[in-house]
N, C-alpha and C positions, 0 to 999 in steps of 0.2 A: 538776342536781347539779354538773356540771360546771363551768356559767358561774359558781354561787355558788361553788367551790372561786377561781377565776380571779382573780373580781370580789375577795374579800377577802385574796389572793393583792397581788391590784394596789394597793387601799387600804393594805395595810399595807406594803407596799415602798413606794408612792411616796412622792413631794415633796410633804407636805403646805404647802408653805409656794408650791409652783409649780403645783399642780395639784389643782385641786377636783373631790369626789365625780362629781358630774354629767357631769364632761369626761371621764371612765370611761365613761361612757352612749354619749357618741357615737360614742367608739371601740369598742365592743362591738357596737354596731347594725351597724356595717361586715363583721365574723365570718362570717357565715351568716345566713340565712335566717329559718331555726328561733329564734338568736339574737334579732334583728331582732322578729321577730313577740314574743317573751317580752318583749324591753324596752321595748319602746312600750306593750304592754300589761300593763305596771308599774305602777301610780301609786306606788308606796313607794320606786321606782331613781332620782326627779324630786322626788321633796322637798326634798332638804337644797339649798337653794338662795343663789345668791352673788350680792350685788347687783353689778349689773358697770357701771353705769350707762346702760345700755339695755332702755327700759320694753320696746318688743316682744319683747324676749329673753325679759323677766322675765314677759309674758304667756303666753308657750307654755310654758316653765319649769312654773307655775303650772296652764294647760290641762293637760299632760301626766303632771301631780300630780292630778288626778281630785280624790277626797274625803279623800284622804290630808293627814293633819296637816302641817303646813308648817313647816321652819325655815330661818328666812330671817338671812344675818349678810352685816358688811361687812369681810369679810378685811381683814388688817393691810397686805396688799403691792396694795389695789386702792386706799388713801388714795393711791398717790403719782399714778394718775393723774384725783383729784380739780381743778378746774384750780383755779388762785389767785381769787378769787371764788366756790367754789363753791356758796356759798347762791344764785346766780345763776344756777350751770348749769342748764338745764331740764330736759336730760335726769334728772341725777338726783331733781331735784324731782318729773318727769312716773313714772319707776322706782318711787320710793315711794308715789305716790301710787296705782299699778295692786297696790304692796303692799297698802296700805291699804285697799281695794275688798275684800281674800279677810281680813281681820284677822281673820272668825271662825274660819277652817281654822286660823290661825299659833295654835303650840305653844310655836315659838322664836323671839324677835325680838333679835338681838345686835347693834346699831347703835353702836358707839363711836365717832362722829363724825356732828357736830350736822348733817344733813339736816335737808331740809324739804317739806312735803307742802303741796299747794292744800286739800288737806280739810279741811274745817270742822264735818261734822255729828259728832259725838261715835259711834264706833263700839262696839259689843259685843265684849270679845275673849273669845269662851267657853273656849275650849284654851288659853289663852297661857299659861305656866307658868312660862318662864326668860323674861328681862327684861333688856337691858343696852345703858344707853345713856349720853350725855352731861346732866348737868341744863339745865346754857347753852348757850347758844349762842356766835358770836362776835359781835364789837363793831358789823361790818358790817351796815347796815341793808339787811331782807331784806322784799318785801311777802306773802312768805309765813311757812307759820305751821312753829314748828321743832319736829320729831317729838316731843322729850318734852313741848313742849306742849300736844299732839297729843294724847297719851295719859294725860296726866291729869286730861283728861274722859271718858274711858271708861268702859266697864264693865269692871273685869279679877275674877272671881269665883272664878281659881284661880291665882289668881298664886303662885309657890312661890320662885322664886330670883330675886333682885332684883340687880344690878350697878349703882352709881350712879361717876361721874365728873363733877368739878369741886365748885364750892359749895354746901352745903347750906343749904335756907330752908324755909319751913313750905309754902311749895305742894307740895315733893313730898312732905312726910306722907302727901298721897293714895294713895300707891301703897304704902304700910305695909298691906298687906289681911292679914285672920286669918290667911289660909292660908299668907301669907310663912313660909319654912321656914328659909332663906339669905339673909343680905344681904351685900351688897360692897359698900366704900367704896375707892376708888382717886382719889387727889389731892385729897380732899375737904378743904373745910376748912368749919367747924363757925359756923354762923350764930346770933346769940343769940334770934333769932326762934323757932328751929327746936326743937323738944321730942323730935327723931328719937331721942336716947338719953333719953329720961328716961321 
């Protein structure tokens, strides 16, 4: 009862913009004992997860999320340490791609900047419900494949709130599913290919 007074104590005073849920976690494990033993053996204190561009990280992140539903986003203050080239960098290609391996546990996928994954087999996201990514990519030629075209061969069977950035075209109609409840368009501009409002 305590740590939960603490713990929501600290989320709501801190720096959301300098410190992420999870980084709470480590500092808490440090406490006591008794502390220590309750947060490890959390899976629901390891979900909300922040892609940092380090897959190992995001492996144990992910371990120590057990069967707990996963939201996974790419904070606004980690784009600056994406390097110039980024469809390049491996790391975060090799990051998404250890995302992509649990895509049936993801709940939340918040990706506003065009990563890219080596996956190719079309994944099942059974829980994914909120959605928000870039439609394009950039101009730079990448030989891997870029998340949202990743994900519009999926399975998404509860998709509920959808976030779209950049140009609209009829490939991603795909991700218009029944159960869409919310849609965002931010920078969009309107393709005559595209039937998205009609």
């Amino acid at each position: 009862e305590i740590f939960k007074t603490v713990q929501a104590r600290a989320v709501k005073e801190g720096s959301w913009t300098n410190k992420h849920p999870v980084s709470y976690m480590w500092d808490f494990a440090h406490v006591c004992h008794s502390w220590r033993a309750f947060i490890l053996n959390s899976p629901s204190l390891w979900n909300n997860i922040q892609l940092s561009g380090n897959p190992k990280h995001m492996e144990e992140l992910i371990r120590r999320a057990g069967d707990a539903n996963l939201k996974i986003f790419l904070a606004p203050w980690s784009v600056s340490n994406l390097q110039p080239r980024w469809e390049q960098h491996s790391n975060w290609t090799k990051e998404m791609d250890v995302v992509l391996r649990n895509l049936t546990q993801i709940s939340d996928l918040d990706v506003r900047f065009p990563l890219c994954t080596t996956s190719s087999t079309p994944g099942d996201a059974l829980h994914l419900k909120s959605l928000a990514l870039p439609t394009t990519a950039s101009e730079d030629p990448s030989p891997n494949i870029y998340l949202c075209d990743y994900l519009l061969t999926c399975h998404l069977p509860v998709l509920e709130r959808l976030s779209l950035s950049g140009p609209l075209n009829k490939r991603v109609e795909v991700l218009l599913k029944p159960s869409l409840r919310h849609l965002s368009l931010i920078n969009t501009s309107w393709n005559s290919e595209s039937s998205i409002f009609f």
